[in-house]
C-alpha positions in Angstrom: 0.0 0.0 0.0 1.3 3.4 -1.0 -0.2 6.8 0.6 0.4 10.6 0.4 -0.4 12.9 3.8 -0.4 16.4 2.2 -0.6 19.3 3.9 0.8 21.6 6.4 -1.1 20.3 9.7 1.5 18.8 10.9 -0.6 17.4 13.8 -3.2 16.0 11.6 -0.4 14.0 9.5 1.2 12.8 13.0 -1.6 11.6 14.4 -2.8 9.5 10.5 1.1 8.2 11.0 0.5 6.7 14.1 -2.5 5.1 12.9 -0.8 3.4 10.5 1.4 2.2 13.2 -1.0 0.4 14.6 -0.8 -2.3 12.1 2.4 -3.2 12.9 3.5 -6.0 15.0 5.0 -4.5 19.0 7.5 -6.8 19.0 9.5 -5.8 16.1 8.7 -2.3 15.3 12.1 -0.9 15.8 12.6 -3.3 12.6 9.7 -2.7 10.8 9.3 0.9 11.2 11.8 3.4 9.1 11.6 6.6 8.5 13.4 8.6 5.8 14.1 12.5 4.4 13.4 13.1 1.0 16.6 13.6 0.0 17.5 9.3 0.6 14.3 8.5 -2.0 16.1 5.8 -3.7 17.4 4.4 0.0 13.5 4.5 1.3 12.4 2.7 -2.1 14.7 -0.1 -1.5 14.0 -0.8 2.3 10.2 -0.7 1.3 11.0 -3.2 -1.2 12.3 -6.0 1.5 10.1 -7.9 3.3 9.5 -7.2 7.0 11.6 -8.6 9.7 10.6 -11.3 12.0 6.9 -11.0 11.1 4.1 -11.7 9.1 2.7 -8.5 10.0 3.1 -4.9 8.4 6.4 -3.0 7.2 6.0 0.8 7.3 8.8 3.1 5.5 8.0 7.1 5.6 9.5 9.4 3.5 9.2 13.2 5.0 9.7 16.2 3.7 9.0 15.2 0.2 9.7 18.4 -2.9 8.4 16.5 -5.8 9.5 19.7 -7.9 12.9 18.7 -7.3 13.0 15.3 -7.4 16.1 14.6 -9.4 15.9 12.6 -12.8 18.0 9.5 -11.3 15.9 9.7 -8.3 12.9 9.2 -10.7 14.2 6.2 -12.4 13.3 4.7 -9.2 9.6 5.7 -8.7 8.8 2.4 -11.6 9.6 0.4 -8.7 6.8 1.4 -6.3 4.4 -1.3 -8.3 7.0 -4.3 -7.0 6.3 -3.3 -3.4 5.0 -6.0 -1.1 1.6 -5.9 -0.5 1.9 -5.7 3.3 4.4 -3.1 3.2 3.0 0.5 3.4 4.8 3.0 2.2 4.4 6.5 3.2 5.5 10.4 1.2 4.5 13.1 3.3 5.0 16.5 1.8 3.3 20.0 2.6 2.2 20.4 -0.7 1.7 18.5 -4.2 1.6 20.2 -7.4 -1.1 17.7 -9.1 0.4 18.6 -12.9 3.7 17.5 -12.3 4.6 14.1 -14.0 5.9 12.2 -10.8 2.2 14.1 -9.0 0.5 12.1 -11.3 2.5 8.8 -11.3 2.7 8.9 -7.6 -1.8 10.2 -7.7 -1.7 6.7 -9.9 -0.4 4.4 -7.2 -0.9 6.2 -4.2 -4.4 6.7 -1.9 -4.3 10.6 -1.4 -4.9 12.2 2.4 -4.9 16.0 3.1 -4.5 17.9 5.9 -4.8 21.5 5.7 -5.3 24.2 8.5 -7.9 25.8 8.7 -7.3 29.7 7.4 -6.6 31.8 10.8 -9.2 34.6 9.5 -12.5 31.7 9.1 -13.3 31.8 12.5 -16.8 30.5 11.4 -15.1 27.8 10.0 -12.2 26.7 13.9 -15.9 26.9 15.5 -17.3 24.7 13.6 -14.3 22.2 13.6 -14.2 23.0 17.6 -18.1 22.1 17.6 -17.6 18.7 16.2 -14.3 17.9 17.7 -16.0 18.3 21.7 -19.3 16.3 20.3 -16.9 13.6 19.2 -15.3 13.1 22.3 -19.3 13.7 24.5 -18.2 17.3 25.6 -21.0 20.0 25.4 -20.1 23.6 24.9 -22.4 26.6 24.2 -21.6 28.7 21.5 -20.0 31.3 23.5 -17.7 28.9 25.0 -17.2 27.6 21.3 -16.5 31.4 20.0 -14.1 32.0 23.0 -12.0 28.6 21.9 -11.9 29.7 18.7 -10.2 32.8 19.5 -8.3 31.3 22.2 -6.8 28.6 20.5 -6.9 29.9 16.9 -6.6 27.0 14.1 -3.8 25.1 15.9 -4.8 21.7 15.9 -2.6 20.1 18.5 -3.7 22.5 21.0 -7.8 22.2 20.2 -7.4 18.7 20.8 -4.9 18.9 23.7 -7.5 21.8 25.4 -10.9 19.7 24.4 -9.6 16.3 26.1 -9.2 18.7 29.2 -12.1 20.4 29.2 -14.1 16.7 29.1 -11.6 15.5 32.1 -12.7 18.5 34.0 -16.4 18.7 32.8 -17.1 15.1 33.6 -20.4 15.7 32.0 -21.7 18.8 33.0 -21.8 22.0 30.5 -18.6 24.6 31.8 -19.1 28.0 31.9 -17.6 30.6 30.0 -15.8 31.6 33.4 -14.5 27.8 33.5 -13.2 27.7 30.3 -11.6 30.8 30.4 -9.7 30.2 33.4 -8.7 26.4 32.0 -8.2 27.7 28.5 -6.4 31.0 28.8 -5.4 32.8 25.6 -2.2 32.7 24.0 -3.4 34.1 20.7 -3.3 37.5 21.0 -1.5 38.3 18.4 -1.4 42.0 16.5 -3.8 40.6 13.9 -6.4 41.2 16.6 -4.8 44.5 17.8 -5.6 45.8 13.7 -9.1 44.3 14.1 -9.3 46.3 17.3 -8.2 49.6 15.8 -10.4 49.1 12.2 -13.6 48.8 15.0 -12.9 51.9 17.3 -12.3 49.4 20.2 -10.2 51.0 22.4 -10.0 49.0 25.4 -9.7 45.9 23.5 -6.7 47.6 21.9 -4.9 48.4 24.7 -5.4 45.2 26.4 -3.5 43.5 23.4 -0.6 46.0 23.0 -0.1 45.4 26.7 -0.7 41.6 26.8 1.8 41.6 23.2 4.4 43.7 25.1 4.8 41.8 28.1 5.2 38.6 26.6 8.1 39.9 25.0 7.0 40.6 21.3 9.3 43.2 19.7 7.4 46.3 19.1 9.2 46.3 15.8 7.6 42.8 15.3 4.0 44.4 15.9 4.1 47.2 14.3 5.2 45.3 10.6 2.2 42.9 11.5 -0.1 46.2 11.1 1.7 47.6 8.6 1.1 44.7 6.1 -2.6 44.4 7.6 -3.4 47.9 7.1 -1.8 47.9 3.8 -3.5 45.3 3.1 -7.2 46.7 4.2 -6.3 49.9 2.2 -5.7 48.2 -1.0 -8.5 46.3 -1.2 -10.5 49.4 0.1 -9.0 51.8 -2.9 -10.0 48.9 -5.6 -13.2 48.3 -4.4 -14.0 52.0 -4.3 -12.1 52.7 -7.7 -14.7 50.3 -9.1 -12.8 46.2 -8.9 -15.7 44.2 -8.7 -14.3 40.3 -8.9 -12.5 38.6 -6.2 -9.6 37.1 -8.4 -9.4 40.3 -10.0 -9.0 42.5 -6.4 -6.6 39.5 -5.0 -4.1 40.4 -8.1 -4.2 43.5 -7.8 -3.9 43.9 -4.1 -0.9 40.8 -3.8 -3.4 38.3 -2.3 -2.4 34.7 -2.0 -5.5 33.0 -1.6 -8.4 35.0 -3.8 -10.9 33.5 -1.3 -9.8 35.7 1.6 -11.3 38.9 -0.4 -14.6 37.9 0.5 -13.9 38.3 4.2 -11.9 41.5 3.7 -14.5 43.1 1.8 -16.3 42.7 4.6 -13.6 43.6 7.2 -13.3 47.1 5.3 -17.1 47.5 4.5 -17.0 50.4 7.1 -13.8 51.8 6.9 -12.8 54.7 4.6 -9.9 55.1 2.5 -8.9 58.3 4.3 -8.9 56.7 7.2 -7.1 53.5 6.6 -4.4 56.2 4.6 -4.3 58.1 7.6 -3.5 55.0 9.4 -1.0 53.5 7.7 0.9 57.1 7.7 1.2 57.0 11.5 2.4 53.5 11.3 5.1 54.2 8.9 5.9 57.4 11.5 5.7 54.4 14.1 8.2 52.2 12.3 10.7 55.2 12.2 10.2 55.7 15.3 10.8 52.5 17.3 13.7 51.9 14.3 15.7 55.3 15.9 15.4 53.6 19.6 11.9 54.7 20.9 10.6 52.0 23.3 7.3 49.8 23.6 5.6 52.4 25.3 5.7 55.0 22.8 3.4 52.5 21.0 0.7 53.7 22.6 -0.5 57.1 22.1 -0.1 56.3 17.9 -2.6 53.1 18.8 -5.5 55.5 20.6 -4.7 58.0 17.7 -5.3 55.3 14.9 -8.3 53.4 17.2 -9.9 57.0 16.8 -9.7 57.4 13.4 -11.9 55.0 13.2 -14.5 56.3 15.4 -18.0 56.5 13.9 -18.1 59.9 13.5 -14.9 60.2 11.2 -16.1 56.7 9.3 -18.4 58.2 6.5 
């Protein structure tokens, strides 16, 4: 058997790894379990060839870290081989990413049973709530949605922790429905992060925005660190402000325009900007570039500050028009 884990939740391919381990006989897995980098292809297709040792059970070989773009030609000549592989030997190519055009994609797509793993986007919150949701249901934990809307903030789309944080929350529980004021005291949060100081300064919330510069700066975040995090946000909020206003209608269209990886992110930062004007989001980026030169001539954390009121208030709804 021959599979691909693609993706970059690393967690998620970890834990489909181990599962695969589970066919494999106690006794001798330090036999019958290898593991290989990309770069010793030919070396993993030959131990996967061999039988396993000692047993009638499974042989599992894993190669990680797999670039099929540069898979060399001699290391090709080998993939021709993967059909002589015995049928209770699994092997295994785990890679962050396959490009499903390339020749050896589609060779591999031809012998191989695909899996992917892919994090959630950080900005669907909708969409780490509802994997949250079903994740505590499968393991008989009930959470009300504010609970649910708190986790999702709290623990953002990292997988190891959701799962890590849920099993606690059921061991604590044990079957009665936490409060908020539970949860938040078992599950504090580590994510504040200055993407949500810019989504505190685009909605006018001051408080908010203070409590995350503070919470950033003593955790030891360079202010140099958070201050290029708002610069590419606002930057990026202003761009997609001045094309839809200058008359950009399609998303793919915007997401060129404005450097946009993934074109499906527009549609939440249309929204994100609906009520935010371009003189504003100018006006903000301006002090942030003041900012930068600032804190890049010596200025400390605390100078941050003032410039984070000044920018929360341009975006009071009185100036927003």
């Amino acid at each position: 058997m021959i599979s691909l884990l693609i993706g970059d939740d690393l967690h998620a391919i970890q834990k489909k790894l181990s599962a695969f381990k589970k066919s494999l006989d106690p006794t001798w897995i330090s036999f019958n379990y290898h593991r290989f980098d990309a770069t010793a292809l030919d070396e993993a297709i030959n131990c996967a060839l061999t039988p396993a040792v000692g047993t009638e059970k499974a042989k599992l070989v894993a190669i990680e870290g797999c670039n099929f773009k540069q898979f060399t030609s001699e290391v090709l000549d080998v993939l021709p081989l993967l059909p002589q592989i015995p049928e209770k030997t699994h092997l295994v190519f785990i890679a962050s990413s396959i490009d499903k055009r390339l020749k050896v994609a589609k060779f591999l797509l031809s012998q191989a049973k695909l899996f992917e793993f892919d994090l959630i986007p950080p900005w669907r919150r909708d969409l780490i709530s509802h994997s949250i949701r079903n994740q505590a249901l499968t393991i008989g934990l009930s959470l009300n949605s504010n609970v649910i809307d708190y986790l999702a903030v709290a623990i953002g789309n990292n997988s190891a922790r959701a799962e890590s944080e849920l099993y606690k929350l059921a061991t604590y529980s044990r079957g009665t429905n936490l409060t908020l004021k539970e949860v938040r005291s078992l599950v504090p949060s580590t994510t504040q992060n200055s993407l949500q100081l810019a989504e505190a300064l685009r909605e006018n919330n001051c408080k908010i925005a203070v409590y995350l510069l503070q919470e950033l700066l003593a955790i030891g975040t360079f202010p140099l660190a958070i201050c290029a995090t708002l610069i590419t946000q606002f930057r990026t909020w202003l761009w997609v402000k001045a094309a839809i206003v200058g008359g950009v209608k399609q998303d793919a269209e915007i997401a060129q325009i404005c450097q946009i990886a993934n074109p499906k992110r527009v549609y939440f930062l249309r929204k994100e900007v609906a009520g935010a004007s371009v003189t504003s989001l100018a006006a903000a980026m301006s002090l942030l570039l003041d900012l930068e030169a600032s804190l890049k001539l010596g200025r400390k954390g605390d100078f941050m500050l003032p410039v984070i009121l000044a920018i929360a208030q341009l975006f009071s709804p009185k100036k927003v028009k």
